[in-house]
C-alpha positions in Angstrom: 42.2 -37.7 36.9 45.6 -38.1 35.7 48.2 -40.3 37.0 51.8 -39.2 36.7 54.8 -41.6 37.8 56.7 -39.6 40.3 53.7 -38.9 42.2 52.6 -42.6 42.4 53.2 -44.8 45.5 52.8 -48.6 43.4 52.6 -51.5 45.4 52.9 -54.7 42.5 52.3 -58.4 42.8 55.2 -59.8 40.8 54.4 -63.5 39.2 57.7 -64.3 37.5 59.8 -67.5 37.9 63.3 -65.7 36.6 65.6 -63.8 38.9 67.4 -61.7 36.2 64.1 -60.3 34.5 62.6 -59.8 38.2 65.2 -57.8 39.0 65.3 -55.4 36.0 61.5 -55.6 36.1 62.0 -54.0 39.8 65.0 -51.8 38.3 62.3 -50.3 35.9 59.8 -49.1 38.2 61.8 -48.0 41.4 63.0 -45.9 38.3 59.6 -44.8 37.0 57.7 -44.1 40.0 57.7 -42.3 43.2 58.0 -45.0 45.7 57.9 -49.3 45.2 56.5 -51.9 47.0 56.5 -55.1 45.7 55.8 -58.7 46.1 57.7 -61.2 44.5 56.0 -65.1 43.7 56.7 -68.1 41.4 53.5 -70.2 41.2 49.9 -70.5 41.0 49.6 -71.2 44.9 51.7 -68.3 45.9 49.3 -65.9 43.5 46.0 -67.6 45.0 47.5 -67.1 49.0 47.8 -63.8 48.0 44.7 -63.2 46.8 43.5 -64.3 49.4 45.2 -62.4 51.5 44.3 -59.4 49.3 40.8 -60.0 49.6 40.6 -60.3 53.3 42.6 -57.1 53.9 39.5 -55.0 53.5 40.6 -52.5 56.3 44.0 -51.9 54.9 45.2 -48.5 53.4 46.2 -47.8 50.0 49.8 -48.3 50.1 49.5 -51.7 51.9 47.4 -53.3 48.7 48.5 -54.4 45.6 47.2 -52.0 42.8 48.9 -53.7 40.0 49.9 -57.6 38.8 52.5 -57.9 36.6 52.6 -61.6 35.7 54.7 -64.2 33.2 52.9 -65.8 30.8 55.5 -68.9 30.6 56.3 -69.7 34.5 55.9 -73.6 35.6 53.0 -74.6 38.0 51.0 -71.3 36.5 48.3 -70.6 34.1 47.4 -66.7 33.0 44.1 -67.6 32.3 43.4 -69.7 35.7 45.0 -66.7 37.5 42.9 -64.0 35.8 40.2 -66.3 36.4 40.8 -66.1 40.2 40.9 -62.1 40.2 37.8 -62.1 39.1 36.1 -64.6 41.7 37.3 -62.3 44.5 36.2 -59.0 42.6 38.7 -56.7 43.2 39.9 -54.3 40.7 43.5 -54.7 40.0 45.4 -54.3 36.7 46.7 -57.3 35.4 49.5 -56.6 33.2 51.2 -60.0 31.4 55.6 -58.8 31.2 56.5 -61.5 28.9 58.3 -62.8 25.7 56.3 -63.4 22.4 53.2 -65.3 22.9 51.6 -65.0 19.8 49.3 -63.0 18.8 45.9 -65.0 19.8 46.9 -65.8 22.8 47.5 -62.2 23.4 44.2 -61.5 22.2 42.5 -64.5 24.2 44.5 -63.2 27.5 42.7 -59.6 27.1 39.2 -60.9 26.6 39.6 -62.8 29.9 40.3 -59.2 31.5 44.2 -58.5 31.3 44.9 -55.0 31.0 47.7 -54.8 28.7 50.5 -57.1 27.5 54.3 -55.5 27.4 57.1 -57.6 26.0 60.1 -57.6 28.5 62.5 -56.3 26.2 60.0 -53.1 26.1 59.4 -53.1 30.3 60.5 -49.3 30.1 56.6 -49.0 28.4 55.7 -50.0 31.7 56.5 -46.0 33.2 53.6 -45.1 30.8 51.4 -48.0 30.9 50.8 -48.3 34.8 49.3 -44.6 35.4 47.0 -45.5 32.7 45.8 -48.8 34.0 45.7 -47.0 37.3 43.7 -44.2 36.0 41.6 -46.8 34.5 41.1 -48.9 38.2 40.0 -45.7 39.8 37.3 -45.3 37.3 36.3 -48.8 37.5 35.9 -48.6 41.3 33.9 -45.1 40.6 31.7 -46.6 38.5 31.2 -49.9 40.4 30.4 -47.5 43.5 27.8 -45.6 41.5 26.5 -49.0 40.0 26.1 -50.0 43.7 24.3 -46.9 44.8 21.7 -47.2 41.8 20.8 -50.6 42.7 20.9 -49.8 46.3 18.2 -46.9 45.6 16.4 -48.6 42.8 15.8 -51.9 45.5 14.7 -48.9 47.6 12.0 -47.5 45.2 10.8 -51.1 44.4 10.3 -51.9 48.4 8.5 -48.4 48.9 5.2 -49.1 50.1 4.5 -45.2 47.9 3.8 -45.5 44.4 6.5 -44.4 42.2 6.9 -44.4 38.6 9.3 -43.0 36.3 8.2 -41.0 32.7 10.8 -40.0 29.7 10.8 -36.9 28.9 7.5 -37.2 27.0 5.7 -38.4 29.3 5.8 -42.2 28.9 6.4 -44.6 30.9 9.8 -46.0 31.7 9.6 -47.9 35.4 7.3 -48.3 37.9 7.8 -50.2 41.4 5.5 -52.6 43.1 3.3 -50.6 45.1 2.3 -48.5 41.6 1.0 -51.6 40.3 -0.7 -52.9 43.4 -2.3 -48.7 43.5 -3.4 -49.1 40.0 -3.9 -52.1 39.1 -1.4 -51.8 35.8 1.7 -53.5 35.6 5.0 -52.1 34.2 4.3 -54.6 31.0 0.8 -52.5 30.1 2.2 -49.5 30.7 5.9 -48.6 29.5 5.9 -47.0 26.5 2.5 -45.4 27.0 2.0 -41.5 28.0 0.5 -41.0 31.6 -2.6 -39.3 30.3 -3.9 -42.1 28.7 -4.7 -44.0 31.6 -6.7 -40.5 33.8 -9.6 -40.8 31.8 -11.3 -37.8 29.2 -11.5 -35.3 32.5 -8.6 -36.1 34.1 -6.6 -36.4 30.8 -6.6 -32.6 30.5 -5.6 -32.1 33.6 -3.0 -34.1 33.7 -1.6 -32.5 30.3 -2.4 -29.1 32.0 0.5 -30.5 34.9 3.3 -31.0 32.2 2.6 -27.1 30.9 3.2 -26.1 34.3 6.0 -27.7 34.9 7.7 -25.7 32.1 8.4 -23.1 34.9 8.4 -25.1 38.0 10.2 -28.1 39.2 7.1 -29.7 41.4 3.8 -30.0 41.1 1.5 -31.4 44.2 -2.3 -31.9 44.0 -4.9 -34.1 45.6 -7.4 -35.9 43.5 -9.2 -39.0 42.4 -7.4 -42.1 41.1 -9.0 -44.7 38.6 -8.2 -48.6 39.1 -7.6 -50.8 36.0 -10.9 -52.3 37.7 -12.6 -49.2 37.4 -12.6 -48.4 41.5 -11.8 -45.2 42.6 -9.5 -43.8 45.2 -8.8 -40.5 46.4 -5.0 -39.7 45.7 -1.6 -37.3 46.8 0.5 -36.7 43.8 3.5 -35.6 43.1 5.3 -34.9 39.9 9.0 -33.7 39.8 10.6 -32.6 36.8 14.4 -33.8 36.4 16.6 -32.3 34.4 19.6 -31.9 33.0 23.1 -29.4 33.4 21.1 -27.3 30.5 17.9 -27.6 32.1 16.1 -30.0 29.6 14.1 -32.0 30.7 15.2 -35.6 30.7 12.4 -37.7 33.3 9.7 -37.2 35.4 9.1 -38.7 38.8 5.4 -39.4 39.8 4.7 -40.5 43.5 1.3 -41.2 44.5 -0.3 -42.0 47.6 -4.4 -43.1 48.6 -5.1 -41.0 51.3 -8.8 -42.3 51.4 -8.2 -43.4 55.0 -7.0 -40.0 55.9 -9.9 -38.4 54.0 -12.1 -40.6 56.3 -9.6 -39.9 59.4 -10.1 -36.1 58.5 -13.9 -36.5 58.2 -14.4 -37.9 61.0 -12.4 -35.3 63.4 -14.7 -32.9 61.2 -18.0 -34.8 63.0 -16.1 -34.7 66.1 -15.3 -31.7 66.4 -19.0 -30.0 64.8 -21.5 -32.8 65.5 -22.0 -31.3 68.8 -22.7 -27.8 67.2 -24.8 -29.0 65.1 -26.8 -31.1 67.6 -26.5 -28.1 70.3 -29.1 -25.8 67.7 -31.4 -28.9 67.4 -34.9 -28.5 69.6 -36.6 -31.7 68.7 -35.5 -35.0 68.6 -36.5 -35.8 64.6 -34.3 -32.6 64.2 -31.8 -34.5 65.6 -31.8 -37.5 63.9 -31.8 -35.3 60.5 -29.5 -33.1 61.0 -26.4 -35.4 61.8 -27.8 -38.0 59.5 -27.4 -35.0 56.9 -24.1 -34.3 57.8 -22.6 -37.6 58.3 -23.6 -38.5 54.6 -22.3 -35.4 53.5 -18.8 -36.0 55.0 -18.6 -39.2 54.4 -20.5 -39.4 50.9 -22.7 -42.4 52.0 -26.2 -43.1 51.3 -27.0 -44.2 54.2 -26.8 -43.0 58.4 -28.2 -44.9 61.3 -28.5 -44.1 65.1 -29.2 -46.4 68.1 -30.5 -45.2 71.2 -29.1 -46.6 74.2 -29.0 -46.1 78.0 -27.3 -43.8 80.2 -24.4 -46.8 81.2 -24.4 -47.4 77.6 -25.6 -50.8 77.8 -28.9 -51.6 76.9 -30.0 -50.9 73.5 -33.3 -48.9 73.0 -34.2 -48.4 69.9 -32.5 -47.7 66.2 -33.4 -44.8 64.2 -32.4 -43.5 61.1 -32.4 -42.9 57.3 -35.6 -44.3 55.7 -34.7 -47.6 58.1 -37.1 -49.0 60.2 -36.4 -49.7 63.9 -36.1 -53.6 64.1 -33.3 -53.6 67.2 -34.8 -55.4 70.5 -31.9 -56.5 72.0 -28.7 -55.6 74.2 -25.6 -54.6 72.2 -21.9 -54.0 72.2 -19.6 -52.0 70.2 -18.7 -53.4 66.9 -21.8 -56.3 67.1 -23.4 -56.7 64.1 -27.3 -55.6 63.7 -30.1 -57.0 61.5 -31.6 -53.5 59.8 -34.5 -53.1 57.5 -34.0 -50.9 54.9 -36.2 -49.2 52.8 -38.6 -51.7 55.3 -38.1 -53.6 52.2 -34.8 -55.9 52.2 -32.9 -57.0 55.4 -29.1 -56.3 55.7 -26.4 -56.0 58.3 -24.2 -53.3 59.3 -20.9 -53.2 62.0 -21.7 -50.5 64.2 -19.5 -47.7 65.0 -20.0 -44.9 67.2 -19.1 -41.5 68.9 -20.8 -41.0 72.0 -22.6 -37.7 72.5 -25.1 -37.1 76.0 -28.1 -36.1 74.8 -30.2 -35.3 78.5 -28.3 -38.5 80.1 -28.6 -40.3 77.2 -26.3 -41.4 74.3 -26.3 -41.9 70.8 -24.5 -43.9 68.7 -23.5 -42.9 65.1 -23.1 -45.6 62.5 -20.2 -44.6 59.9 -20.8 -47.7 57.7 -22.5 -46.6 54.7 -22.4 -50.2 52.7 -24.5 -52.9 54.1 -24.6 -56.6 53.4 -27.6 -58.4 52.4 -28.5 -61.6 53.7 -32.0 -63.6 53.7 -34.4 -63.1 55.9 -33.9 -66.4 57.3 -30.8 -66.0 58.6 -32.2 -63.4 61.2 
């Protein structure tokens, strides 16, 4: 964007302790520009009240703020370096441009490192015409940039809070970032992986798959499949994933974004509407009650991709417990139960082991049985039964 004098509205701090050089300073710029607005001050505590006052007039517009300083170097009570010093603390981005006689040259020097814009000798002040736009030019682009600095942070603190794995790759397929919830999925942390390609870590099968993904996404911009994830620890999940190719104005390819999610719990969810929903079926085409017992014991390990499936008998009130049959387990259950009590089961009739049971109710001839979804069971001695 270019700025050009007559179309500017400036509003200047003035810091300058002579009346004669004020006055052609102002002569200068009501010249210069399109309109003036200016405020005039002596001394370090005038420039601090008013950037203060600057700072707490968030809610003004434009033309009410100061968008330039024009300061002295040589006015009593006042100290260029202590004043720059203060524009910074309040972080606002103002030009600061130093008006003033011969300084020297590393003064000059010093007096730009700590953030002055520009310095203009007052026998040259007609530079300012030309000077000004450019520092304004260069505010506006500050501010833009600060903004989109902002916004970047804003979303990056986003991505690190997401409870959904994210990672970034290069354009190769490395590695760049990856938030918290990717580590706690995988079990790698950004240190072990950046640098290193994504199909290093998906194992010999997966590996080519995961190369096949990048070919594809030579013609697409997503790719979405479901599949299984491997664990630093070796544990393995079943997985959403998402890839998304970013590119470039030209259409190269500059990252990749992976998200990933464990939809094991949804899998189960999903399963378990399945035995809902054709248990019933299944049980309706059963004539005998050992057909009974196999048939959903079949079909519950096959939907679930357990080893095991148990069933207790209980009464019509669903009470008292009758009897527990299943899976190669012999019946060892006497007692009265409730949902979610923990049962001693032999298994194999060999070791003794206990499972949580949990159940979806299905009349049988006024009677119900209960379905056991836990296919892991935790051995204990005998004695503690």
């Amino acid at each position: 964007m270019t700025i050009l004098p007559e179309n500017t509205d400036l509003n200047v701090l003035i810091i300058e302790d002579n009346k004669d050089d004020t006055e052609l300073l102002v002569y200068q710029l009501k010249k210069a520009f399109k309109s003036l607005h200016y405020t005039h001050i002596q001394n370090l505590k005038e420039y601090l009240e008013a950037l203060r006052q600057v700072a707490e007039s968030e809610s003004c517009t434009e033309p009410e703020r100061h968008n330039v300083i024009l300061s002295d170097w040589a006015v009593p009570g006042y100290d260029c370096f202590a004043a720059l010093e203060a524009l910074h603390k309040i972080k606002q981005i103002i030009p600061f441009i130093i008006v003033s006689g011969a300084i020297g040259e590393p003064t000059a020097v010093a007096l730009i490192k700590a953030g002055a814009y520009d310095f203009v000798l007052k026998e040259q002040s007609s530079r300012l015409s030309y000077i000004i736009p450019k520092a304004l030019e260069w505010a506006e682009q500050r501010k833009t940039d600060e903004t989109q600095r902002l916004q970047i942070e804003l979303q990056n603190k986003a991505l690190q809070a997401s409870p959904i794995a994210i990672a970034i790759l290069n354009g190769q397929g490395a590695f760049e970032w990856v938030n918290q919830a990717y580590e706690m999925l995988t079990g790698w942390a950004i240190q072990e992986l950046k640098g290193r390609y994504l199909w290093g870590f998906c194992g010999e099968v997966s590996s080519k798959n995961c190369m096949q993904v990048f070919q594809e996404l030579k013609n697409k911009d997503i790719h979405q499949w479901e599949g299984t994830g491997t664990r630093k620890d070796g544990s393995r999940y079943h997985e959403f994933r998402q890839m998304v190719k970013l590119s470039d104005a030209d259409n190269a390819v500059q990252q990749y974004l992976l998200i990933r999610q464990d939809i094991t719990s949804l899998k189960q969810y999903r399963s378990r509407l399945e035995i809902d929903a054709e248990l019933p079926l299944i049980l309706a085409n059963c004539q005998t009650e050992t057909s009974i017992y196999e048939e959903s014991a079949s079909y519950i390990k096959r939907a679930f991709g357990i080893q095991r499936a148990g069933f207790i008998r209980i009464d019509e009130g669903g009470e008292k417990i009758l009897r527990w049959l299943g899976d190669d387990m012999e019946e060892s259950l006497s007692r009265e139960g409730a949902h979610g009590t923990q049962y001693p089961v032999l298994v194999d009739g060999k070791s003794r082991a206990i499972c949580t049971v949990d159940w979806n109710a299905i009349p049988i001839e006024g009677t119900n049985i209960l379905i056991s979804y836990r296919g892991s069971f935790k051995s204990h001695e005998m004695s503690e039964f």
